[in-house]
N, C-alpha and C positions, 0 to 999 in steps of 0.2 A: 694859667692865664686864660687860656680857652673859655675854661666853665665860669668864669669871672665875666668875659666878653656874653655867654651863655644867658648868664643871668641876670647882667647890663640888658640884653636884649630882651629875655624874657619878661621883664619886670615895663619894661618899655613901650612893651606890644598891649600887657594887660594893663596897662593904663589908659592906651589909645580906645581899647576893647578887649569886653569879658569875652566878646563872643569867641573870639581866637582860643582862648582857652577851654572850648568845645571842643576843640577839632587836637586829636594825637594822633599818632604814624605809628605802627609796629609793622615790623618784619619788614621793613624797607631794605633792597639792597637794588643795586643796577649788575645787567645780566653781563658774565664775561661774554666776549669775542675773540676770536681770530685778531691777530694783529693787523692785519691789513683791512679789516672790516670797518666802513665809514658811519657805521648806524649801530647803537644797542637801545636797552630799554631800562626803563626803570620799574619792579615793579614794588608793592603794598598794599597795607590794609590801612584805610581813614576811616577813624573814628568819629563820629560825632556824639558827641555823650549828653548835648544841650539839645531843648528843645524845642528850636528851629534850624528846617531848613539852611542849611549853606550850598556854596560850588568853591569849586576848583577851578579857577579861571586862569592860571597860567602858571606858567615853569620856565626855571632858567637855571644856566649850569655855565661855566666856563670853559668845560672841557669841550663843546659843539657848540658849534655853526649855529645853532636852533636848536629848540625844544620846544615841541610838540604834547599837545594830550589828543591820546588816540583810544581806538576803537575797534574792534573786530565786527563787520557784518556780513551777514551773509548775502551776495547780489547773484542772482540769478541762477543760485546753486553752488559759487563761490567764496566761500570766503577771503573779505578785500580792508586790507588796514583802512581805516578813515581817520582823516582830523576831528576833532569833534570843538566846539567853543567854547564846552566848557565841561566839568564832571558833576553832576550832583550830586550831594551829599545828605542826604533825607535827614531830618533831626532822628535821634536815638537810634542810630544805625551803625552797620558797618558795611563801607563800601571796598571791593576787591579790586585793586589795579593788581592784574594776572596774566599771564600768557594765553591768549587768544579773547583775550579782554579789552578791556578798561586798562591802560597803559599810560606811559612817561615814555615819548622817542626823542632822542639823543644823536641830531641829525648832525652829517661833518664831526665826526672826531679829530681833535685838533691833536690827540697824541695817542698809540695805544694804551688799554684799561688792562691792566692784569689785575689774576685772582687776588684778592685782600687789598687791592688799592682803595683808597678814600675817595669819593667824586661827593663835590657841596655842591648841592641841588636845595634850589627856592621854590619853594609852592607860594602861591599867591592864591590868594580867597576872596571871596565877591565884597569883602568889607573893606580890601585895601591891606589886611593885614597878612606880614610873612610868615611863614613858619621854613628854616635854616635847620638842611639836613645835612650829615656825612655819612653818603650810604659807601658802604663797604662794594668792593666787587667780586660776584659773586659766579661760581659754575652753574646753569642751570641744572637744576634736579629735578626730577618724575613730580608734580603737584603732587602725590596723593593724599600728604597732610592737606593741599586747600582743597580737594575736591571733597575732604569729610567736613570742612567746615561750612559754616552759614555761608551761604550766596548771599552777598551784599543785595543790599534793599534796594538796588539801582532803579532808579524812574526811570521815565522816557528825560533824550535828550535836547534842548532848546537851544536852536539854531536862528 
C-alpha cells in the first residue's frame, strides 16, 4: 500500500514539475540519541542530476517541535551550529548534509528515536515541490567513507 501511495505521489509531483525529479536523497538516515536527548540530526547526500540550480528551503518531521536546516561555522575560532534559510543545491552536483556540516535539526523530540526506527521527514525545494522520506535511525559511525568522497559543490549561502 505504501509504494502504491509512493507512486500516487511520485507520479503527482512530476506532473506539477520535472524539476523535482532532479533532486534524489541517498544515504539518508537521522543520527541516534540518548533517550532523554531533545535534539538529533538528519544527515545526506542531494543529488541534483538536472541542470539548474535548486535549494532546500525547508523540512518538517512529526516527531519534533521544529526542523531546522543548519550549518557548521566557524566564529571567532569556534565552531557554532547556525540556522541557515536555505541549502543550495548547485545543478549537476552533490550536496553533503554531514556531521559538522550542512545538516537537518530535529528540535523538541516529541518521543525517543531508537536504532532502526523510521522518522518521515519532508524536504521542501524552492519550486514548492516535496520530496517524502523514511530515514531509518541510525548510530553515528567514524565518516570515513564521506571524507573520501566528493565534497559537495556547496556555494556560498543566501540569507
Amino acid at each position: 500500500m505504501q509504494i502504491l501511495r509512493l507512486l500516487i505521489t511520485v507520479s503527482i509531483f512530476a506532473s506539477c514539475s520535472a524539476l523535482a525529479m532532479d533532486i534524489q536523497v541517498h544515504h539518508a538516515h537521522v543520527r541516534a540519541v540518548p533517550p532523554t536527548a531533545a535534539v538529533t540530526a538528519a544527515f545526506m547526500e542531494i543529488h541534483n542530476t538536472g541542470d539548474k540550480s535548486r535549494a532546500l528551503v525547508s523540512a518538517n518531521s512529526a516527531v519534533a517541535d521544529a526542523v531546522e536546516l543548519h550549518t557548521h561555522t566557524k566564529v571567532e575560532g569556534v565552531m557554532q551550529m547556525r540556522q541557515v534559510e536555505q541549502i543550495d543545491l548547485p545543478a549537476d552536483s552533490i550536496t553533503l548534509l554531514q556531521p559538522g556540516g550542512l545538516h537537518i535539526m530535529l528540535i523538541g523530540l516529541k518521543k525517543p528515536l531508537k536504532v532502526d526506527d523510521k522518522v518521515l521527514v519532508s524536504l521542501k525545494l524552492d519550486d514548492g515541490s516535496l520530496i517524502e522520506l523514511n530515514l531509518p535511525v541510525r548510530k553515528l559511525e567514524p565518516s570515513s567513507h564521506m571524507k573520501g568522497r566528493m565534497k559537495g559543490h556547496i556555494k556560498g549561502h543566501h540569507h
